[in-house]
N, C-alpha and C positions, 0 to 999 in steps of 0.2 A: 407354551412358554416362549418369550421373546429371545430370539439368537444374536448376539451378540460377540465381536470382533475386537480383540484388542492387540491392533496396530503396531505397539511398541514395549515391549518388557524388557528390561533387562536382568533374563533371567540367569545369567551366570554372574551375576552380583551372589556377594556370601553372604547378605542377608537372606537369599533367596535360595541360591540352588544347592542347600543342605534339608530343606525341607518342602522339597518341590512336589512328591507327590501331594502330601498334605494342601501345596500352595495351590496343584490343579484342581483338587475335587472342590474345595473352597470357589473356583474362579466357576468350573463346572455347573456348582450350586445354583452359581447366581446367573447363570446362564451365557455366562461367555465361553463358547463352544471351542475358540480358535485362539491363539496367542502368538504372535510376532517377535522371537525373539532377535535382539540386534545384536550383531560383529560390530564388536569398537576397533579390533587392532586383530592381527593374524591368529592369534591364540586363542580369544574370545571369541572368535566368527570359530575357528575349531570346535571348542566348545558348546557351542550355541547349536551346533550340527550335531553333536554326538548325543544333548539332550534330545533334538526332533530324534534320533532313533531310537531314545527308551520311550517317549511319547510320541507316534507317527500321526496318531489323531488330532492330536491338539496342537502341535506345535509347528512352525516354519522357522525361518531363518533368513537374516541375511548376512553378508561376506562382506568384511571390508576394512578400512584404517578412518579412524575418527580424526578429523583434524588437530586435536588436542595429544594426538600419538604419531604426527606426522613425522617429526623427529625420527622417532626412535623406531620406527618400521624398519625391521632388517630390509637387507639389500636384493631381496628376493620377493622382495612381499608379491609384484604385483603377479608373478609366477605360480605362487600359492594359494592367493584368491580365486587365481585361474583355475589354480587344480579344484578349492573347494567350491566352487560354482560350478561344478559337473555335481553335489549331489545332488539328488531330487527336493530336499527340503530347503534347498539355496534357492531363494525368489527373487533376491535385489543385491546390486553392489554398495554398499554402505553399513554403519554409519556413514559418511562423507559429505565433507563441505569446508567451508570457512566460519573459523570464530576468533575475530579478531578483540575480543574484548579481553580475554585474560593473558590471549600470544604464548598458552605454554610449545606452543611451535612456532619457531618463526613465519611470519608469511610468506615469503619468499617459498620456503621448504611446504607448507602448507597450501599453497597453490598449486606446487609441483605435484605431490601426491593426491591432491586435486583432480586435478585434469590426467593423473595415469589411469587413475580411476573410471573417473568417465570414457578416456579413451577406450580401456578393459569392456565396459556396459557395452559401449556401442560395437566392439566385435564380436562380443556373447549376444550382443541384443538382447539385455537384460535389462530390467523398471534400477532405478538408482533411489537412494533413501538416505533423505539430505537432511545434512545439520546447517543451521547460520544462525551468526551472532553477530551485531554489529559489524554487518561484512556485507551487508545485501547487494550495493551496486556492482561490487568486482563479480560476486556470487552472480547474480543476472546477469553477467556479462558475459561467463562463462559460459551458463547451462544456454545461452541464445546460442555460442556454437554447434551446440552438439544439440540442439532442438529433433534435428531432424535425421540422427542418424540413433536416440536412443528411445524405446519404446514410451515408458512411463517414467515420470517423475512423482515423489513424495515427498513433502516440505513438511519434515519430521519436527514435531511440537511448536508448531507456529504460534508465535505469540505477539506478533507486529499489529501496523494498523492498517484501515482500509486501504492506505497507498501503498505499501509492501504487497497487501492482499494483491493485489491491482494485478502488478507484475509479475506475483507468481501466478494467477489467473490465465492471466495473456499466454504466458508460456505454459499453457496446459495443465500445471501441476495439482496433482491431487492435495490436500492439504489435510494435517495429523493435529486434531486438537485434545489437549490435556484439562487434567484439573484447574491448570491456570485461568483458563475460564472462572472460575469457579470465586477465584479471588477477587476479593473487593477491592483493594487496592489496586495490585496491579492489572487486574487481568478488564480494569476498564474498556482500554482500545478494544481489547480480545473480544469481549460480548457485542463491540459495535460489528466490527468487521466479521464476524462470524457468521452474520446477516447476510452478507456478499458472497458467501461461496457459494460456488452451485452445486447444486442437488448432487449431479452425479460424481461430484467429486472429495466431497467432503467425507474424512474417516475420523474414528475418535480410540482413544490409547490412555493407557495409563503412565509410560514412561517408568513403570516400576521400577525398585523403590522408591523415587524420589516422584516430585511434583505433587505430593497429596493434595487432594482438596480441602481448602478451609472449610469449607460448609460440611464437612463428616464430625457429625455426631453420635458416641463419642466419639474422641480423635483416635485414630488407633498410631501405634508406633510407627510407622510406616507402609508406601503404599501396596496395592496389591492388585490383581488382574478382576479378580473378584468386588473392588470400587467401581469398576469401568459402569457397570448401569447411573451410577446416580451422575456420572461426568454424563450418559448418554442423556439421564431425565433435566438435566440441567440444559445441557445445550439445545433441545427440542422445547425445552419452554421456551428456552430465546427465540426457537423460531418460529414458536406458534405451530407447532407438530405435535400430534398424538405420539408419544412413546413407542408404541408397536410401530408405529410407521417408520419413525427414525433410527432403530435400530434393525429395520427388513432394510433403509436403504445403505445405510452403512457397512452394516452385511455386505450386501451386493457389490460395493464400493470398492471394500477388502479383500472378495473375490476374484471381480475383476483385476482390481492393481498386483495383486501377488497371485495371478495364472503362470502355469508352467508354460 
């Protein structure tokens, strides 16, 4: 059976983590062995750790303040992060980035927490797992500072075109694709540039609950770790890849980027 990797869940959503053993053996079923769960803000990166310790098999973690909580990070955050990035199921510092499309933080304050961020990775020497939303050049501007003092980068549910692709490319970044793919409307750029990544860095995620793919038939209520194959059989047809094969390198992909 094909082993498969999902990148990005959020499973301390309360659609989700009231019925999580249920939501594992479902993801299990379908053959995704491993699951990514992301820290939005000090609490949920707690949380998102104390799940990997009722599931040590299936589940990772990362630690961090999502820029839409940049705001409201008490005054100690980045002390905290620090403490929970000593556990063993901590792989990445993030959520983290910029999204200037909705500004529920200002940017000014959303840059600051930005870059403590990064600074943090690069003294842990830890992979960082980025968010951006209409924010790309300030975004690239940043992570070119710290290029070379943080291990991996993850450009978390990328859905830009082949010129965004470009620049996270250059800058090494592994890249996280979604259902969005999957979308006819919008995820057109998505299926061009999709073509552009390279092998060894390309990962694929559900983004759970949200981002389901249109093409699931039927639609279920929302998404789950357990859709992640047909996001995997969808974007290996784009690339003209055998299924087993896109999901051993993706595999691989996910191993390598979140090593302890």
């Amino acid at each position: 059976m094909m082993r498969w990797f999902d990148s990005g869940a959020n499973l301390t959503n309360g659609k989700l983590v009231h019925q999580l053993e249920d939501y594992i053996a479902a993801a299990l079923q379908a053959g995704v062995e491993q699951i990514l769960v992301i820290g939005t803000d000090v609490q949920h990166s707690r949380e998102a750790l104390a799940l990997c310790d009722r599931y040590p098999e299936q589940l990772l973690a990362t630690v961090g303040v999502h820029p839409h909580d940049a705001a409201t990070a008490p005054h100690d955050y980045i002390a905290q992060l620090r403490e929970l990035a000593q556990h063993p199921a901590a792989r990445a510092i993030g959520e983290c980035g910029l999204d200037f499309n909705r500004n529920y933080s200002p940017p000014d304050i959303q840059l600051s927490v930005f870059r403590a961020q990064l600074e943090l990775a690069a003294e842990l020497r830890m992979p960082v797992y980025l968010h951006e939303r209409d924010a790309h050049e300030p975004q690239v501007e940043l992570l070119s500072e710290f290029q070379q003092r943080i291990p991996r980068f993850l450009t978390h549910c990328f859905t830009g075109d082949e010129k965004a692709l470009a620049s996270y490319v250059k800058l090494g970044c592994y890249i996280g694709i979604t259902g969005w793919v999957c979308d006819e409307r919008r995820g057109r750029d998505l299926q061009h540039s999709v073509l552009q990544i390279p092998a060894d860095k390309i990962m694929i995620e559900t983004d759970a609950p949200f981002l389901l793919p249109r093409t699931l038939r039927p639609r279920p209520a929302y998404n789950a770790s357990e859709y992640l194959p047909h996001i995997g059989e969808f974007v290996a047809q784009l690339r003209q890849q055998e299924v087993s094969e896109f999901a051993a390198q993706t595999w691989q992909n996910s191993q390598n980027f979140f090593q302890k």
